[in-house]
C-alpha positions in Angstrom: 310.8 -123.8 -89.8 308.5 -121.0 -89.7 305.6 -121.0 -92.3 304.8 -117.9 -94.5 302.1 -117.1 -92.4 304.1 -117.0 -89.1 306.5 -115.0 -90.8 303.8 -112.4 -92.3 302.3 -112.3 -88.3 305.8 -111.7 -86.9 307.0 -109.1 -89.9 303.5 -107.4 -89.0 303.9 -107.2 -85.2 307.5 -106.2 -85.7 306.0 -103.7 -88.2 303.7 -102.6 -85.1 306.0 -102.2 -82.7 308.3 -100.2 -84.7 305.5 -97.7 -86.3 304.1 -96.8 -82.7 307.8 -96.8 -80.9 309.2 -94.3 -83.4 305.9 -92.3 -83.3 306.7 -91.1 -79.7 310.3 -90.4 -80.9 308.3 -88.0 -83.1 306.4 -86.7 -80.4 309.0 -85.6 -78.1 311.1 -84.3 -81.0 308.3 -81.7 -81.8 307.5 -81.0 -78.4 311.2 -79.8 -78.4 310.8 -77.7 -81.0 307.9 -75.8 -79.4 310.3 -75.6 -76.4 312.9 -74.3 -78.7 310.4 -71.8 -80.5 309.9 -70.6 -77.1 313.3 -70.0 -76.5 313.6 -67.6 -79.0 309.9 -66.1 -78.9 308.4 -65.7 -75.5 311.4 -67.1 -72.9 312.6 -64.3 -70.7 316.1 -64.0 -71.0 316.7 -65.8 -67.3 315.2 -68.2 -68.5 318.4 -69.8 -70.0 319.9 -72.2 -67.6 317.0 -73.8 -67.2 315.7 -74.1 -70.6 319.0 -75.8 -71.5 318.6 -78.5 -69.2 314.7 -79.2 -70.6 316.0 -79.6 -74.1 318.9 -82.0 -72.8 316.6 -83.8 -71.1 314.1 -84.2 -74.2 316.6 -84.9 -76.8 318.5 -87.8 -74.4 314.9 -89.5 -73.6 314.4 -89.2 -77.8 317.6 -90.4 -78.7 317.1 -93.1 -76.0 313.6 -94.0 -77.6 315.1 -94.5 -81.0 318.1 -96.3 -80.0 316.3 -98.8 -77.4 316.8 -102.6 -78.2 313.6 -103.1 -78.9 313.6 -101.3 -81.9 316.9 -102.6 -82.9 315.5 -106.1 -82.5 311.8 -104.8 -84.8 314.1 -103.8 -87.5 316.5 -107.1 -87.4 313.1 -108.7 -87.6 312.2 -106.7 -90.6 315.6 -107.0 -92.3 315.2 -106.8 -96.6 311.3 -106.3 -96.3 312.3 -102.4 -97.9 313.3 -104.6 -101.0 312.2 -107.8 -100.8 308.3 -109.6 -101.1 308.4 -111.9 -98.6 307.8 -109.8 -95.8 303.7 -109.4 -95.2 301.1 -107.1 -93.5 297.5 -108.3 -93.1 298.2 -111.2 -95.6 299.9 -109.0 -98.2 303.1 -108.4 -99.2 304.4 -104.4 -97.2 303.1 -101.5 -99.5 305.8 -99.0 -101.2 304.5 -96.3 -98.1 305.5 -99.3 -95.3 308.8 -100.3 -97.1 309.8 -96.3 -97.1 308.5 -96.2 -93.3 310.7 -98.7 -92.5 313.7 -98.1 -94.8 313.7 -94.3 -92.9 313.2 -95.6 -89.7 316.2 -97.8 -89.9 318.8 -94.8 -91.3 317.6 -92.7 -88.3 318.2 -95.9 -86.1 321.4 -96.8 -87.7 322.6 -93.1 -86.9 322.1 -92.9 -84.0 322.8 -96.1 -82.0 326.0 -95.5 -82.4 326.1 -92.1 -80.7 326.1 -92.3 -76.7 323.6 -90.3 -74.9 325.8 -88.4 -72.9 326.8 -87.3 -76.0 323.3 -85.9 -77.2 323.2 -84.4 -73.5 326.1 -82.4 -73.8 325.1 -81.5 -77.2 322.0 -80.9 -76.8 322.6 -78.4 -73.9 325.8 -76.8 -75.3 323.3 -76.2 -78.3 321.1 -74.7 -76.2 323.7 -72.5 -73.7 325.2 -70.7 -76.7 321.8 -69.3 -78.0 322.3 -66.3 -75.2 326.3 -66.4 -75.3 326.0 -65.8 -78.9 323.6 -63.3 -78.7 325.4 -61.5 -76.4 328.4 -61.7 -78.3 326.7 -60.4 -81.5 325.1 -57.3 -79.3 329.2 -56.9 -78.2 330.7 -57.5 -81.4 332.8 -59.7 -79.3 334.1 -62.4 -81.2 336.6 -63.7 -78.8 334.1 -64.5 -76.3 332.5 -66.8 -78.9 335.3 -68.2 -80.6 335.7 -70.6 -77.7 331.8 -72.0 -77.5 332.5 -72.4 -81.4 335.4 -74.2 -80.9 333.4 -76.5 -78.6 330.8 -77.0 -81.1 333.0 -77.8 -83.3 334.6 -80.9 -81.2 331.1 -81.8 -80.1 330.3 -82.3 -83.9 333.8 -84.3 -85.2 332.8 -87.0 -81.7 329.4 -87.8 -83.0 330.8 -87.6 -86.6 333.3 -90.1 -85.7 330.7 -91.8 -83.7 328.3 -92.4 -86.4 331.1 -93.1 -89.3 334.6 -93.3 -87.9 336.2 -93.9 -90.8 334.4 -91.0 -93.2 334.8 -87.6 -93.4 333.1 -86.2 -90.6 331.8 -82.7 -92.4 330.2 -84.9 -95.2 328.8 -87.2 -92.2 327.6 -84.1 -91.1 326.0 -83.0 -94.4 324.1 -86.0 -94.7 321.8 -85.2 -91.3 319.9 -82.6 -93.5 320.8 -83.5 -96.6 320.3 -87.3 -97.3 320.2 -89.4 -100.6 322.0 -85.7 -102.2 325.7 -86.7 -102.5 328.1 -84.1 -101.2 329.7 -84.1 -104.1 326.9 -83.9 -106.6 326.0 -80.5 -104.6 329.3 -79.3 -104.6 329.7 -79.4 -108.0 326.4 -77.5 -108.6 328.2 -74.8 -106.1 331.3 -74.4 -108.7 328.6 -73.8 -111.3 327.0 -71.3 -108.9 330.2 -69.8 -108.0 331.7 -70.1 -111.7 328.8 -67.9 -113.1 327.6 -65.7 -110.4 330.2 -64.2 -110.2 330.5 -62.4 -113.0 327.4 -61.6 -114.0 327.1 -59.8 -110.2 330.3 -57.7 -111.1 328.4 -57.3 -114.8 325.8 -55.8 -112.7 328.2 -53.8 -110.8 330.1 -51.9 -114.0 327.7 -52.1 -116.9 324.4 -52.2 -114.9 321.9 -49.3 -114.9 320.9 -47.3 -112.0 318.2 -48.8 -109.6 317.4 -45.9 -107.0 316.6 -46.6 -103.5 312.7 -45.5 -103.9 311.0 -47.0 -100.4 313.0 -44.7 -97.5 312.3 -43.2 -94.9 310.5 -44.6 -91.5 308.4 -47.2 -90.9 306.7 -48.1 -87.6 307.0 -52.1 -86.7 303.3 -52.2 -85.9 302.0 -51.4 -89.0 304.6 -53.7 -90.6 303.5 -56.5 -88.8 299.6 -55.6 -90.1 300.9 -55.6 -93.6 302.6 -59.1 -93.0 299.5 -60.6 -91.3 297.4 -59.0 -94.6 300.5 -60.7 -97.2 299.8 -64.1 -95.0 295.8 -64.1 -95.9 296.5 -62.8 -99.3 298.5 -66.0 -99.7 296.3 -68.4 -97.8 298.2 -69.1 -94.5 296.1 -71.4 -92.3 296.0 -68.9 -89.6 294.0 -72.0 -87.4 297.3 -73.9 -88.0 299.9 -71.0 -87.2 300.9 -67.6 -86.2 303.4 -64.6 -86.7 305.8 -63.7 -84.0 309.0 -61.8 -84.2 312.3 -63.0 -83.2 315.9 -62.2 -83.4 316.1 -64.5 -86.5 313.6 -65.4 -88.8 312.6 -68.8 -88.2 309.4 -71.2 -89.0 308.8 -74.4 -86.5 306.1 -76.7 -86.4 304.2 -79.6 -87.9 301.1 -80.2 -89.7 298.8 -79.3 -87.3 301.3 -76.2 -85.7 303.5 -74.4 -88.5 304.9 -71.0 -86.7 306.1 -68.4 -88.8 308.1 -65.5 -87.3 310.3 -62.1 -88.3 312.1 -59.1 -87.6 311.4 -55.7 -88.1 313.5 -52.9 -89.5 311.9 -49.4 -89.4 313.7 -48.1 -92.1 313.1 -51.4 -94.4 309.7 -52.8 -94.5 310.1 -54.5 -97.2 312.8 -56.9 -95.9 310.2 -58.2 -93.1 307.7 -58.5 -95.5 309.5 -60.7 -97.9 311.1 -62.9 -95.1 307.4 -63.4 -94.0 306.8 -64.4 -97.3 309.8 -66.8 -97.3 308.9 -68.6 -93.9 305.5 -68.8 -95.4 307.1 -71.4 -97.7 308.6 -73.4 -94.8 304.7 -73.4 -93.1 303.3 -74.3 -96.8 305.6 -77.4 -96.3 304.6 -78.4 -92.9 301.0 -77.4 -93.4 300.9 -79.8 -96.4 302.0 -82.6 -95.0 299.9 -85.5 -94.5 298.1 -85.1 -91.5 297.1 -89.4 -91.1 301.1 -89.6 -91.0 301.5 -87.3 -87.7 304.6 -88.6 -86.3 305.9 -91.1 -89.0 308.3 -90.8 -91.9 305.1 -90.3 -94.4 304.0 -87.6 -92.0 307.4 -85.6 -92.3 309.4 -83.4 -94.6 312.3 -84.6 -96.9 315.1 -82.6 -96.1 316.4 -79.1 -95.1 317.3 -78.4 -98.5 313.8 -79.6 -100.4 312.1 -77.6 -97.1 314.4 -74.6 -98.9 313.1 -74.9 -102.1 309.3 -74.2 -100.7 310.4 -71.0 -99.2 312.6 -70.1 -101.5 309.7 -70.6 -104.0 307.3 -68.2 -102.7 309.5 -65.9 -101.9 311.2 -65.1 -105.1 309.3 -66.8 -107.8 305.7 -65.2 -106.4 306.8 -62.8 -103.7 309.4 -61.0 -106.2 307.5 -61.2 -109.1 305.4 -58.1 -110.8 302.3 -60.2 -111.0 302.4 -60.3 -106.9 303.3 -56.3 -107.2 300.4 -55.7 -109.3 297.8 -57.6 -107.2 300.0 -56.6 -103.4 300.8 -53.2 -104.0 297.6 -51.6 -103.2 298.1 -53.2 -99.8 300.9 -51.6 -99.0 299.9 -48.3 -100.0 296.6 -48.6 -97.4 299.2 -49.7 -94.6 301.8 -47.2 -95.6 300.3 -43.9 -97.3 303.7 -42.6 -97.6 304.2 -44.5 -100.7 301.8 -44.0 -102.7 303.3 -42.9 -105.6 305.3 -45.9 -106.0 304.5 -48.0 -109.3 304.4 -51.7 -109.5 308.1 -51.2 -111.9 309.5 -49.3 -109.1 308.2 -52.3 -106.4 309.4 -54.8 -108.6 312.6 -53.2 -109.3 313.0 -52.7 -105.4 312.3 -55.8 -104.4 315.1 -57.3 -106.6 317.9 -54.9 -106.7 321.0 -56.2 -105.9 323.4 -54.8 -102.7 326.8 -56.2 -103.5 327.8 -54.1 -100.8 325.4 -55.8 -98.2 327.1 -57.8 -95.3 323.8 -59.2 -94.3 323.0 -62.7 -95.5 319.3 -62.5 -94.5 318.9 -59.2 -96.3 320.9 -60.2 -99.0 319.2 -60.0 -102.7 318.3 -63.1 -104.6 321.7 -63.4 -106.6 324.3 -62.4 -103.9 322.4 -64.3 -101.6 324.3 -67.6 -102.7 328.1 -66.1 -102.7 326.8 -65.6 -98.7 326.0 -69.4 -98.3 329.4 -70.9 -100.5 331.4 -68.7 -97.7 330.0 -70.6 -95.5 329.9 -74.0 -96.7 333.8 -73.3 -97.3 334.1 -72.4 -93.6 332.1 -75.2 -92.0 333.7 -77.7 -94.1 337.8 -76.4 -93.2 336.3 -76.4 -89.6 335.1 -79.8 -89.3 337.9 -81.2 -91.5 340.7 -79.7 -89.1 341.8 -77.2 -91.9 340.8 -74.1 -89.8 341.0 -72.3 -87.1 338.5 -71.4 -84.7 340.6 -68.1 -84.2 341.1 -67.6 -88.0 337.5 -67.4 -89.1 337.0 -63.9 -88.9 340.0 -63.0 -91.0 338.7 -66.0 -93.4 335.2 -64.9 -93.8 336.6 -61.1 -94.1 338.9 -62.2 -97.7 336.3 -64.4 -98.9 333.6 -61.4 -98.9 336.0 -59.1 -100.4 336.6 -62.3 -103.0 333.0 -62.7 -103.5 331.3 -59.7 -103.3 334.4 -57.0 -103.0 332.5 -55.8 -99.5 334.6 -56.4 -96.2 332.5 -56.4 -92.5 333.0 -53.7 -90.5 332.1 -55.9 -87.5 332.4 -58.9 -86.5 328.5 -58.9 -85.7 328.3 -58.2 -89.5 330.3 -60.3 -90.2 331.2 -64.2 -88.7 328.8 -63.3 -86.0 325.6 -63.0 -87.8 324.2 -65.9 -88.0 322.6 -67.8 -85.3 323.6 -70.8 -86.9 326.5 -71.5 -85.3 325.4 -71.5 -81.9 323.7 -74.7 -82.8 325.7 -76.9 -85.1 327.4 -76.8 -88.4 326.6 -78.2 -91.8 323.5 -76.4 -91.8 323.8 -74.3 -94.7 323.8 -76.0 -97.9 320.2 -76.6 -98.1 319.6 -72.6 -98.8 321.0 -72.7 -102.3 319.5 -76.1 -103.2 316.7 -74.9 -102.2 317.0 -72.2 -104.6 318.5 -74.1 -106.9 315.4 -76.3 -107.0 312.4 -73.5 -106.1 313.6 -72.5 -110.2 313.4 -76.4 -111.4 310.1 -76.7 -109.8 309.0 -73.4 -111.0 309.3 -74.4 -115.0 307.6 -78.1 -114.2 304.4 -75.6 -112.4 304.4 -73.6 -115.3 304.1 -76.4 -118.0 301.1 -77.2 -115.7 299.4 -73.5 -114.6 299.6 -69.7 -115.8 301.1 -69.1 -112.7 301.4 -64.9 -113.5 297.9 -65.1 -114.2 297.1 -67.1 -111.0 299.4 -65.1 -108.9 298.1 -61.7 -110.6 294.2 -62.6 -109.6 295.8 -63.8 -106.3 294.7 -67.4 -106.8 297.4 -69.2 -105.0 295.3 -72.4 -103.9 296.2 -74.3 -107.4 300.0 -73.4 -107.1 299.8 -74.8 -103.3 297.7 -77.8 -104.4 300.5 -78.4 -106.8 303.3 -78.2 -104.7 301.4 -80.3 -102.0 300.4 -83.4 -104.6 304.1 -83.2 -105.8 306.4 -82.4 -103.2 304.2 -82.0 -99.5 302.1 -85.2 -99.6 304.9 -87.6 -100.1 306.8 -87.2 -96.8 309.6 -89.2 -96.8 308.1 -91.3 -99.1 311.1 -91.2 -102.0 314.3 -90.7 -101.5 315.5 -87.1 -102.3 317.2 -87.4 -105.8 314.0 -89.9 -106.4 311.5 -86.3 -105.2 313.2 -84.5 -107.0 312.6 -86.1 -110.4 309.4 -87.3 -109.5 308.5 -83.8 -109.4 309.7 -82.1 -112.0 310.9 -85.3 -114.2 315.0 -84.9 -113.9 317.6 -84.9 -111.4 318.2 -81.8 -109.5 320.5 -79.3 -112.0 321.5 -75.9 -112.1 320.6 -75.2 -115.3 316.9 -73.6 -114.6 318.2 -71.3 -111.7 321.1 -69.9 -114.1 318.5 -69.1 -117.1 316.1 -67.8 -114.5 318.8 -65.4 -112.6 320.1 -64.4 -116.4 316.8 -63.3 -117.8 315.8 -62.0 -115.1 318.6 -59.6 -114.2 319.7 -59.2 -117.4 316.4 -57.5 -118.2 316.1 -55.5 -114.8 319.5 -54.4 -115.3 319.3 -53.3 -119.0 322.5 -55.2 -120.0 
């Protein structure tokens, strides 16, 4: 029988092994997300075929790395030490960072060794194929030629559902990629709540509301909008060594801790919609930039979820970037980039930046409050897709009732409509982490402001203490706690609803005069 010390050695080689293995997992995943940046940055549009293979090719070696034997065999050797004592590291019993290492390493593991690599091939190129079909399609407002590379998707997405839990519901299998330790059902109950009140305070808006006049028109050159973005990036303290702006189709952010990439798009006759998605993705980088750079490539070293990710960019986005203490101290800038408005008061940028557009098709340029009524649509669709209960074909017609439901606006277009999204080139389940995001940018907003003056802070454009706290209670632990356990460990209770619905009703309750 093997003696506490040989069992400390082999728990700590095992420990070793595992650590370092899943490390270059890590690596090659981020070099595929510079890859994938590319794609939708710099590639040249011939560039397709062969950019679809390179991505197949690094997500099959990955998902080979993390599914080899020997790591299979480091975590049977480390079996219970996430729980147990009598597992040991340089004489000592495994630290709460090792046990989480090791307890995330294993549900990655477990997840995937199921699912064949042929599998992650085809997906992983299919992915990557419809990027330019879609595109093409949106351009075309040609649904028809899409509906089949979504119906593929979809089939792709039930095998490694079934694959990975055979005998669960493969949408909520689904969910749990981006969403872990956040039961399904928890969030969908905070979506009834969502949909439940939204609703009518939107059509309160609609008929009782006062008059909020368009006030920034006209035309505005995308050069001088992208000089106003770089100038809102150092206002807020991007790490500009760390990360740059680009412009893509859809606004995105990639990268790590050392890398965080922040792009947008430019509308001439909307400046501030680039502005704010800037700001937005700015969260995402915030995130990345945060993390803990002595955990490059492990679980410690990597962010929680899509949906806590969600609530960082949602944060600066609408509780600084939409606030009057950011107009105050921003508005100046905009004048000196754009002359043309300067007569415009800090209550007319305020009240600008937060009107509602019912009538906007456009999730991305949606308002704050609308904005959610666009992601339960499509929660609603994923889920009937990927439990069998729709059709491929029928989506259009679908999504067309449930806007007029929502929001009583119907597309014109398909490309305004089902087509918008690049999402669905890629995979489905993706959505949910918007709105809890949102939902938790307001909880996280009222624990930073028992803690700081944020207005006064964001007024004097100090944002270092409102990143400092966000990076010692939400960046710096990784993958550290599970996500209901982040979530309270921030802001000291579970994830509720209750401080987005007082925030959205004072605040637009006020803006609106109702």
């Amino acid at each position: 029988m093997a003696t506490g010390d040989e069992r400390g050695a082999d728990a700590a080689a095992a420990y070793d092994e595992l650590t370092e293995r899943y490390q270059q997992y890590s690596y090659l995943q981020h070099a595929g997300m510079v890859v994938g940046w590319d794609q939708q940055v710099m590639m040249p549009d011939g560039g397709a075929p062969a950019r679809a293979k390179q991505l197949g090719a690094l997500s099959t070696v990955g998902h080979d790395l993390l599914t080899d034997d020997a790591m299979g065999a480091a975590l049977d050797r480390l079996e219970g030490v996430e729980t147990a004592d009598d597992g040991q590291l340089d004489g000592e019993p495994f630290d709460d960072d090792q046990r989480a290492e090791v307890r995330e390493i294993r549900r990655d593991y477990e997840r995937s060794a199921s699912v064949p690599s042929d599998l992650i091939t085809r997906l992983s190129e299919y992915r990557s194929e419809n990027q330019g079909i879609w595109q093409e399609a949106k351009a075309e407002d040609d649904y028809e030629t899409f509906a089949p590379r979504l119906d593929g998707l979809v089939d792709l997405e039930r095998e490694r559902s079934a694959a990975i839990a055979p005998d669960r519901d493969p949408y909520e299998v689904q969910y749990e990629d981006r969403q872990p330790y956040l039961p399904l059902e928890r969030v969908e109950e905070i979506f009834e709540e969502l949909r439940g009140h939204l609703v009518p305070l939107i059509e309160r808006i609609r008929t009782e509301g006062r008059d909020i006049p368009e006030v920034v028109t006209g035309t505005y050159d995308a050069e001088t909008q992208e000089e106003l973005c770089r100038a809102a990036l150092d206002t807020v303290g991007y790490d500009w060594d760390r990360g740059r702006l680009d412009t893509a189709p859809h606004p995105f952010m990639s990268g790590t801790q050392f890398d965080a990439r922040v792009t947008t798009r430019f509308d001439e006759s909307s400046p501030l919609a680039g502005l704010m998605a800037v700001i937005h993705e700015y969260g995402h980088a915030s995130y990345q930039q945060g993390l803990r750079q002595d955990a490059y490539g492990s679980p410690l070293g990597s962010p929680r979820s899509s949906g806590v990710h969600e609530s960082q960019s949602r944060f600066w986005e609408n509780h600084v970037g939409r606030t009057k203490p950011f107009w105050e101290l921003f508005l100046p800038t905009v004048k000196e980039h754009f002359p043309s408005l300067s007569d415009l008061t800090v209550d007319d940028a305020y009240a600008a930046v937060n009107r509602i557009y019912p009538e906007n098709r456009i999730r991305v340029e949606a308002d704050e409050l609308t904005y959610h009524m666009h992601i339960i649509l499509r929660c609603e669709i994923d889920s009937a897709l990927m439990r069998g209960e729709l059709d491929v074909e029928a989506v259009p017609d679908v999504w067309n009732r449930k806007m007029e439901e929502y929001l009583g606006v119907v597309p014109d277009t398909d490309a305004e409509g089902c087509l918008q999204d690049i999402h669905w080139s890629s995979g489905l389940g993706v959505f949910h982490g918007y709105t809890i995001g949102s939902v938790l940018a307001a909880q996280l907003d009222a624990a930073l402001r028992d803690d700081l003056d944020v207005d006064g802070l964001v007024r004097e454009g100090e944002f270092d203490p409102i990143r400092e706290w966000m990076t010692e209670h939400v960046h710096r632990h990784g993958k550290r706690y599970r996500t209901d356990e982040l979530i309270e460990e921030a802001t000291g209770e579970p994830l509720t609803a209750d401080y987005f619905l007082e925030y959205v009703d004072e605040k637009f309750t006020d803006l609106y005069d109702l």
